[in-house]
N, C-alpha and C positions, 0 to 999 in steps of 0.2 A: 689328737694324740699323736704325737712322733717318737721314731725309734732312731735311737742314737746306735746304727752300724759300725761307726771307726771315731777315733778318736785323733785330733789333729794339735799341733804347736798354736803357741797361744796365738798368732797372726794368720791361723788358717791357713801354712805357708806349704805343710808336709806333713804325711801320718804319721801318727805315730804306734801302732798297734802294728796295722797289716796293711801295707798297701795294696788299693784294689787294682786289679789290671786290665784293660778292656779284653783281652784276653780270656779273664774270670768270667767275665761277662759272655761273653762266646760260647763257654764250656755250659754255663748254665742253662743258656739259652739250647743250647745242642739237648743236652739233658732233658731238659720239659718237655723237648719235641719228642722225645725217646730216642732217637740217636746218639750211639756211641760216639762222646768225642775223641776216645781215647784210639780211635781206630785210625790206620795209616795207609793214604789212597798213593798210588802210583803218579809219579810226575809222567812229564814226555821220556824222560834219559829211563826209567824206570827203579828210581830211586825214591824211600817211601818216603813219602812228606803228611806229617799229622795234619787231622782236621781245624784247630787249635794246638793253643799252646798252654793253657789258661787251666784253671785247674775249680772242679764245681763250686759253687759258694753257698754249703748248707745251711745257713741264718737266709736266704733268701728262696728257704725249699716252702 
């Protein structure tokens, strides 16, 4: 049995719904771990740079 998550052009070329973003994937992953992804650590210069960029993907909760 498969779940049809996105829907693409008839050549499988481009989404067509949502594109997913490795990113999304990132956030999700942060997520299950329990880690806020949404949280923003200090570079060297001390300018805040996010964990991600990617945003969670609740059809994969």
């Amino acid at each position: 049995m498969t779940t049809e998550l996105r829907s693409s052009t008839d050549k499988a070329e481009y989404p067509v719904d949502r594109p997913l973003d490795p990113d999304d994937i990132c956030a999700t992953l942060l997520h299950h771990l329990g880690i806020d992804y949404t949280q923003e650590l200090p570079d060297n210069a001390g300018r805040p740079l996010p964990l991600c960029y990617g945003r969670h993907l609740l059809e994969w909760a």
